[in-house]
C-alpha positions in Angstrom: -13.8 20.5 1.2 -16.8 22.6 -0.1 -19.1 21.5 -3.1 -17.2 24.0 -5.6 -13.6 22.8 -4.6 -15.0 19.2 -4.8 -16.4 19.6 -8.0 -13.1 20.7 -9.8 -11.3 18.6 -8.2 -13.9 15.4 -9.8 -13.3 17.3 -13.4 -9.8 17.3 -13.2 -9.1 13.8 -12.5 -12.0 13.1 -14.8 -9.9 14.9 -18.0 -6.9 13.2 -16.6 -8.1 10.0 -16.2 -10.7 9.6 -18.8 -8.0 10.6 -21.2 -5.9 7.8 -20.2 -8.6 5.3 -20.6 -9.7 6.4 -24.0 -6.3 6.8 -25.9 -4.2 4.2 -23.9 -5.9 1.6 -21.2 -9.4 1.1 -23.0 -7.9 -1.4 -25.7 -5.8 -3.0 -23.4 -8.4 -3.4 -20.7 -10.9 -4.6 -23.4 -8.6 -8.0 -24.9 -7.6 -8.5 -20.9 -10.8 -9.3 -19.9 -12.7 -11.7 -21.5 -16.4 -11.5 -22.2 -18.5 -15.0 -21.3 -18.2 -15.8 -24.9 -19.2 -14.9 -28.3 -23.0 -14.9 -29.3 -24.8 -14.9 -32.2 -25.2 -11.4 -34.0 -26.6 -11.7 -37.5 -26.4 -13.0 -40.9 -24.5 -11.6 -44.1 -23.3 -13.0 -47.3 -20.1 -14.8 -47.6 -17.2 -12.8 -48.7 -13.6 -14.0 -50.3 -11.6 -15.1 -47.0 -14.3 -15.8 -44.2 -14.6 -19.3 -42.2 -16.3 -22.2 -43.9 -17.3 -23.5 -41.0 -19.1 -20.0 -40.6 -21.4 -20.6 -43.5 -25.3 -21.1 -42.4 -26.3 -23.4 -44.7 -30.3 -22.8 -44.5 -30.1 -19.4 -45.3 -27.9 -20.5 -48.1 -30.4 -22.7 -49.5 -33.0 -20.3 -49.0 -31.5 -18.0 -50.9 -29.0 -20.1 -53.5 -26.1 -18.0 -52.7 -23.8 -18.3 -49.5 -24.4 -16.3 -46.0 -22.1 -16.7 -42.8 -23.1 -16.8 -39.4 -21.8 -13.2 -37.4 -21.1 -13.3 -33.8 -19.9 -10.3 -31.2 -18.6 -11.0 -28.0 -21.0 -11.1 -25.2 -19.2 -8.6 -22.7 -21.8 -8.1 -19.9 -18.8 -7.6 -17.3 -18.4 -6.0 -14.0 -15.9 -4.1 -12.5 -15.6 -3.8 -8.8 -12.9 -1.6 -7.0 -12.3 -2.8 -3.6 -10.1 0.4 -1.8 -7.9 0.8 1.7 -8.7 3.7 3.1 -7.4 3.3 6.8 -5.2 5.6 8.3 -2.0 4.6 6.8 -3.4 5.7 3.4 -3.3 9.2 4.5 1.1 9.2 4.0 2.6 11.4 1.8 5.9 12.8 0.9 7.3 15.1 -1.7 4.6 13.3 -4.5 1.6 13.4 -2.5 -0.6 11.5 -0.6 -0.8 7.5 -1.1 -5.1 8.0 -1.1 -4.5 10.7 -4.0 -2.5 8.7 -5.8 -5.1 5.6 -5.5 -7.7 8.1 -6.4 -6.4 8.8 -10.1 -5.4 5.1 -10.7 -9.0 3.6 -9.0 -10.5 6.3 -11.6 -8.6 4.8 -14.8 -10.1 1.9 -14.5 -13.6 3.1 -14.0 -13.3 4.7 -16.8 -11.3 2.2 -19.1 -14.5 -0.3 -17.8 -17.0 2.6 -18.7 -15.7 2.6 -22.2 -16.3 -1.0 -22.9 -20.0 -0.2 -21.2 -19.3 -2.8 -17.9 -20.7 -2.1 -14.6 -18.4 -0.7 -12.0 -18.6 -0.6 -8.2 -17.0 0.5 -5.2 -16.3 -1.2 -2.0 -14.2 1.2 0.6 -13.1 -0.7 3.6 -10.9 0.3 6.8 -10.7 -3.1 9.4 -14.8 -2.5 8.3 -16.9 -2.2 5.6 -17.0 1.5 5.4 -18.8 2.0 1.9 -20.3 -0.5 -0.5 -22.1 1.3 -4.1 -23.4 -1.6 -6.2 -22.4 -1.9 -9.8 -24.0 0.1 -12.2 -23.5 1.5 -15.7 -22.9 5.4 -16.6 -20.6 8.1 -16.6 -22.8 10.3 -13.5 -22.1 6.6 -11.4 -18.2 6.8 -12.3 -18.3 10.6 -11.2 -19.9 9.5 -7.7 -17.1 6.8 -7.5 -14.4 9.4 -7.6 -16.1 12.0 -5.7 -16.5 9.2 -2.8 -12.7 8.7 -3.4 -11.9 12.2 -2.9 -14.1 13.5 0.3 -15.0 10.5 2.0 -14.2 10.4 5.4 -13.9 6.6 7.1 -14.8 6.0 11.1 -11.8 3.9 11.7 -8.2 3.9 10.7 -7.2 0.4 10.9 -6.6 -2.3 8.0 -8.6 -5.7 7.5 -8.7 -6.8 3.9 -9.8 -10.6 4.7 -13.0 -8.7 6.3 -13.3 -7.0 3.1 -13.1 -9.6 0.6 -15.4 -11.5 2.6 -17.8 -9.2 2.8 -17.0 -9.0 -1.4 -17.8 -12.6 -1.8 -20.9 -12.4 0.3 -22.0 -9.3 -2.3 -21.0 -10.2 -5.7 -22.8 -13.6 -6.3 -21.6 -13.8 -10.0 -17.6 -13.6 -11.6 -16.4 -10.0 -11.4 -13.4 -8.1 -12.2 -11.7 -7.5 -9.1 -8.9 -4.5 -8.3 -8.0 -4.3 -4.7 -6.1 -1.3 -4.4 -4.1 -0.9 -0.6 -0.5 -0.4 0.4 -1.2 -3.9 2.2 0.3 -3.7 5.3 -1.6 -5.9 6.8 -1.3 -9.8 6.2 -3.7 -12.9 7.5 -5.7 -12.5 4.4 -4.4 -15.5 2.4 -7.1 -17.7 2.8 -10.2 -15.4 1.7 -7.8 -14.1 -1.2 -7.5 -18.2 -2.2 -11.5 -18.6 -1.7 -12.2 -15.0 -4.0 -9.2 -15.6 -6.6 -11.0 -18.8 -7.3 -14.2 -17.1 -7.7 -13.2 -13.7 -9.5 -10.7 -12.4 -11.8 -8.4 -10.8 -8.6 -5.7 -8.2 -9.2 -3.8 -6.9 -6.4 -2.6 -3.2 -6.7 0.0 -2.4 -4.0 0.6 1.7 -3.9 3.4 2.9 -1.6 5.4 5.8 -0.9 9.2 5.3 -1.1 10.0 6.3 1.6 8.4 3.4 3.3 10.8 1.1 2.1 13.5 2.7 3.2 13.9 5.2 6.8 16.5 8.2 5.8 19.0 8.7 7.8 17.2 12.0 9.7 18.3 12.0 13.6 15.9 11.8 16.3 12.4 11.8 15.1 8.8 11.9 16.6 6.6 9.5 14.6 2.8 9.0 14.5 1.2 5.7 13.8 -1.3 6.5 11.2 -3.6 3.4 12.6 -3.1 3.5 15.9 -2.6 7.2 16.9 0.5 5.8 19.2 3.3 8.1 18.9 7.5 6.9 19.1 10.6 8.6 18.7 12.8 7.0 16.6 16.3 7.5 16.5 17.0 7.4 12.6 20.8 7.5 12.5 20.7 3.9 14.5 21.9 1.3 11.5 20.1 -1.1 13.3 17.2 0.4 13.7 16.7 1.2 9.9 17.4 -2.5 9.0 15.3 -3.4 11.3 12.4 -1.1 9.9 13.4 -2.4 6.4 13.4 -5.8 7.5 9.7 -5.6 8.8 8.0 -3.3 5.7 9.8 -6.1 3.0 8.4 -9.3 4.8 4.9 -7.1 4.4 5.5 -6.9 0.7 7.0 -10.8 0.5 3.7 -11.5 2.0 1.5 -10.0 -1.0 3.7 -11.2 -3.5 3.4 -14.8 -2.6 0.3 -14.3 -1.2 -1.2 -13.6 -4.5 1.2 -15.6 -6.9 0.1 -18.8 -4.6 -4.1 -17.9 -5.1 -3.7 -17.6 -8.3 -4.3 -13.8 -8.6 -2.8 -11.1 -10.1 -0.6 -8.6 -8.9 1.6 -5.4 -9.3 3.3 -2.9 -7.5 3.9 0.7 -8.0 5.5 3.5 -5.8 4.4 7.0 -5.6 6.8 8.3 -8.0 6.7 6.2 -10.4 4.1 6.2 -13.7 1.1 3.7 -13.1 0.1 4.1 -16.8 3.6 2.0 -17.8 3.0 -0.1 -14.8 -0.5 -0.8 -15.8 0.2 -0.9 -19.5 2.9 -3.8 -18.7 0.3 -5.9 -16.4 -2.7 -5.7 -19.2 -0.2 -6.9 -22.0 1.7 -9.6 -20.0 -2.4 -11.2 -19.4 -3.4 -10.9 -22.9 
């Protein structure tokens, strides 16, 4: 991809995104996540319907006429994005590829922090730590974010998320937002996902294309493991063999589920064709 196809591609999804985050997800995001508490802002004089308990009584007596204490919510928060990008993120059907899709939803939430003026950062991961950005603040850092998203290119193709959220815990020494974004189909990551849920504020996003779930019925076809380069022909049209397939990809998505229900951590799901802004919408007001 060269510099000028890059660069529209960053504004689009920017317009898109940023959009989305400003009209719809920034309020939502904002009473989701909690500041560390409220601290003292300033002084003014008591008005018809404010908190006794408010009332500073030395400024009150300094002056003979009642002032209340003002506080704001002390929101130094930080985001951090933890993304899949092995091989089997590169999938696509008729709605595009699973990484595009990750792309626009990774940059919603960049931008939905960036509007309440937290800190975001990236961590991309394949079965290693294949990019790590430290939070910062700023709308040129979110832009880096997605164009990382968009043209980075990873050494490996497989899948370790316990490697990854290790390496998060080792990073990020203070609470953080967390949203770990991966069709997650790989599993032995319960017990770092117990250690960082108890840690961070964890949300699991699981993005999938539907035909995953489910093999069509399509005769005998060649297919290409997108983590292990091995290739198999697979007779579709075999009932048993579709079962079988569908067997296999659910226990991978009974294993996030309760995976994440049991640490303690958030989770959703959302397929390809389906809206993310509903999907996300419904997981922000079900927190609040």
């Amino acid at each position: 991809m060269d510099t000028k196809e890059l660069l529209k591609k960053v504004r689009k999804i920017e317009i898109k995104t940023r959009r989305l985050s400003d009209h719809i997800f920034g309020g939502e995001y904002h009473s989701t996540f909690k500041g560390r508490g409220m601290t003292f802002s300033e002084v003014r004089q008591y008005s018809y319907g404010d908190d006794v308990r408010a009332i500073d009584w030395n400024v009150t007596a300094r002056y003979n006429s009642p002032f209340v204490k003002v506080f704001e919510e002390e929101r130094e928060l930080t985001l951090m994005l933890v993304i899949d990008i092995s091989g089997s993120e590169a999938f696509g059907t008729s709605h595009g590829f699973k990484r595009e899709f990750l792309t626009e939803v990774a940059a919603t939430l960049a931008f939905s922090a960036l509007q309440n003026n937290d800190k975001v950062g990236l961590l991309l991961y394949t079965n290693q730590v294949e990019l790590f950005i430290p939070p910062k603040k700023g709308r040129s850092h979110v832009l880096r974010i997605i164009r990382e998203l968009l043209e980075f290119e990873p050494q490996n193709k497989q899948t370790d998320t316990a490697m990854a959220l290790e390496f998060l815990l080792g990073v990020m020494k203070k609470k953080a937002i967390v949203f770990v974004l991966s069709d997650f189909l790989d599993t032995a990551y319960e017990k770092t996902l117990q250690i960082c849920a108890n840690k961070h504020d964890l949300t699991g996003i699981r993005l999938f294309d539907p035909f995953e779930a489910e093999l069509p019925n399509l005769g005998l076809v060649p297919m290409v493991d997108r983590e292990t380069a091995q290739l198999a022909w697979v007779d579709t049209t075999s009932k048993k063999v579709r079962l079988a397939h569908q067997k296999a990809y659910r226990a991978h998505v009974e294993y996030f589920e309760q995976t994440f229900k049991r640490s303690g951590a958030g989770h959703l799901s959302c397929a390809t064709d389906q809206s993310y802004v509903k999907k996300l919408l419904g997981y922000f007001k079900a927190r609040i």
